[in-house]
Each structure stands twice: as C-alpha cells, then as structure tokens.
C-alpha positions as CSV (number, residue, x, y, z in Angstrom):
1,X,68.4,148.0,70.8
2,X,69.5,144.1,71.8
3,X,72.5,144.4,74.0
4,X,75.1,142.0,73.1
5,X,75.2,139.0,76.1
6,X,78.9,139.1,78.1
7,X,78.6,135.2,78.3
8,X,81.6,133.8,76.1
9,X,79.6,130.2,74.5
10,X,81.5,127.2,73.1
11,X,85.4,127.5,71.9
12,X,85.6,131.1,73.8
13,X,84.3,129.9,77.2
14,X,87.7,129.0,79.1
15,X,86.0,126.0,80.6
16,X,84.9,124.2,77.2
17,X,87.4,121.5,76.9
18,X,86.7,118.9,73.5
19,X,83.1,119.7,73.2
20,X,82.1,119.9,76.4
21,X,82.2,122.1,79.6
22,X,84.7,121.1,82.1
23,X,82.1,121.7,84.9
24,X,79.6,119.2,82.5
25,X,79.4,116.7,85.7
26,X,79.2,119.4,88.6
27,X,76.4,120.7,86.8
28,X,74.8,116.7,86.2
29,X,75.0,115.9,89.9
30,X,73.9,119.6,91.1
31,X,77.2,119.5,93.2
32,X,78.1,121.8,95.5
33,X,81.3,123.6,96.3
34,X,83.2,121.4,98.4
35,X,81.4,118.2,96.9
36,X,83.9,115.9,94.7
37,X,82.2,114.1,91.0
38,X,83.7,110.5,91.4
39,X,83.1,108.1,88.4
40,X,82.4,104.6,89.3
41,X,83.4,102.6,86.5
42,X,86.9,105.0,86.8
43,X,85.9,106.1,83.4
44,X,86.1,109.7,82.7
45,X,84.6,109.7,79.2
46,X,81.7,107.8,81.3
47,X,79.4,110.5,82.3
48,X,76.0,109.4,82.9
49,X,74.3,110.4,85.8
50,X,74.1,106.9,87.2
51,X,77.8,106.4,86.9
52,X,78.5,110.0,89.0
53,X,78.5,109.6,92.6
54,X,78.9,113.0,94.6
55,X,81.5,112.7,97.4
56,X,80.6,115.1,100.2
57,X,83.0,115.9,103.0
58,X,81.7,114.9,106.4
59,X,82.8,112.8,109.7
60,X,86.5,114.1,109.6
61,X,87.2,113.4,106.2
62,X,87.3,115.6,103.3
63,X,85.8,115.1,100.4
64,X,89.3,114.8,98.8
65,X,90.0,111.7,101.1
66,X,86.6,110.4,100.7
67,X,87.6,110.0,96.7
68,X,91.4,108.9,97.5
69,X,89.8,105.8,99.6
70,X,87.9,105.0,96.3
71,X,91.0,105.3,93.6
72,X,93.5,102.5,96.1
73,X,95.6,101.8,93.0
74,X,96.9,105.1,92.7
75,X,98.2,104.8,96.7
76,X,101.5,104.9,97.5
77,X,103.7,102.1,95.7
C-alpha cells in the first residue's frame, strides 16, 4: 500500500508565492541560515544565479548590514 507523502506541493505549500517558492533564491545560491540573497541589478523578478550574490555575516557586521550598505537609497532621508 503507497502511503500518501505529508509534503503540501504548489498552491498548498505556504511558501509558494505567484508560481514560485519564496525560498526559490536560498535554494539557487545553496545559502545558509544566516546568509542574506541580495540581487544586483535591485531586481527581484531578476533571479538568475549570476545576478544573486550571497551576503554572509562576518568582520562585525551582520549580514543584514552587509545588504543595507548595498541598498544606500533606501538610508535615512
């Protein structure tokens, strides 16, 4: 007897946003926990792997910061 598989694919899977898997670029860029999925071009919809760079946190600055340096426009006014 085939047991039914728990796994919850496409519109039931809580992470499948417009076709896709919100996690679509952690999973591109093997990221890590911790690690931050930055998109060069500032394009979201742009997700090939050469336009992903993984921000890692390291030398007293969080990954967090690491991606804040890289978006200055969106700084304080």
């Amino acid at each position: 007897m085939l047991m039914k598989s728990k796994q919850r694919l496409g519109n039931d899977n809580g992470r499948w946003i417009g076709g896709k898997s919100s996690d679509y670029q952690r999973r591109i860029t093997n990221a890590k926990p911790g690690e931050l999925i930055h998109h060069k071009d500032h394009n979201r919809s742009h997700n090939l792997k050469s336009n992903l760079q993984k921000l890692t946190p390291g030398n007293g600055i969080t990954a967090i910061g690491k991606h804040n340096k890289a978006h200055p426009e969106k700084g304080k006014k």
